[in-house]
N, C-alpha and C positions, 0 to 999 in steps of 0.2 A: 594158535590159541583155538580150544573149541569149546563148547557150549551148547546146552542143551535147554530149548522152550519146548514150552507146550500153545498148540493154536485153542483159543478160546473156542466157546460155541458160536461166537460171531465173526470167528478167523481173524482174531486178535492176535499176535502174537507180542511180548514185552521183549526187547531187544535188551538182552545179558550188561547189567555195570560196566562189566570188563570191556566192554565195545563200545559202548555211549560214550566211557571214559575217553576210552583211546583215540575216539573220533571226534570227540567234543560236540555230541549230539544232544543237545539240550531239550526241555518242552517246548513242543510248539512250532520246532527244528523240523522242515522235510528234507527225507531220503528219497532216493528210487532205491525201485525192484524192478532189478535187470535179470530175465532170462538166457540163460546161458547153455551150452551143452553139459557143464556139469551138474548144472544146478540154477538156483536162486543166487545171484548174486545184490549185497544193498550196499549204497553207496551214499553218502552224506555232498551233496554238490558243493563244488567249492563258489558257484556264483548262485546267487538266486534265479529264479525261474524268469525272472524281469529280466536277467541281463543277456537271458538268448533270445530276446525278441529280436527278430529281422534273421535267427539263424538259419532257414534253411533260403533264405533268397538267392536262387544260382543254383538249386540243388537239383538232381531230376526228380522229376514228379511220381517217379514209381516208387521213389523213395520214402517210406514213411517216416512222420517225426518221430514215432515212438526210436525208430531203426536209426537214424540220423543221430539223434541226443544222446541212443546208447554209445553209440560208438565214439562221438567226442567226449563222453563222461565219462568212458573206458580207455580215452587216450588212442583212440584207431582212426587215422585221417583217411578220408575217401576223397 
């Protein structure tokens, strides 16, 4: 499926029916915006941001949360 926005003048962008729908992205709902080599990747979390608290304990320290969360939210264990 593809789909076409446009970024507002305050870099808004409205994320397309046909993807709210299909991902059950409601108001009010947070996504991430994952950086990828291809592109922008967004994703709708299937836990709330509460329920990774304690995730990177044991993790190494060079390792950022941004870098950490992408990758379990992308399914890539380290």
């Amino acid at each position: 499926m593809t789909e076409v926005a446009t970024v507002s003048p305050k870099g808004q962008v409205t994320i397309p029916k046909a993807f709210r729908d299909e991902l059950e992205i409601k108001p009010g709902d947070r996504v991430f915006f994952i950086k990828t080599e291809d592109g922008i990747a967004i994703f709708k979390p299937k836990k709330s941001l509460e329920d990774y608290r304690g995730f990177l304990k044991g993790r190494a320290p060079e390792e950022s949360f941004a870098e950490a969360l992408a990758a379990h939210v992308m399914g890539e264990e380290r």
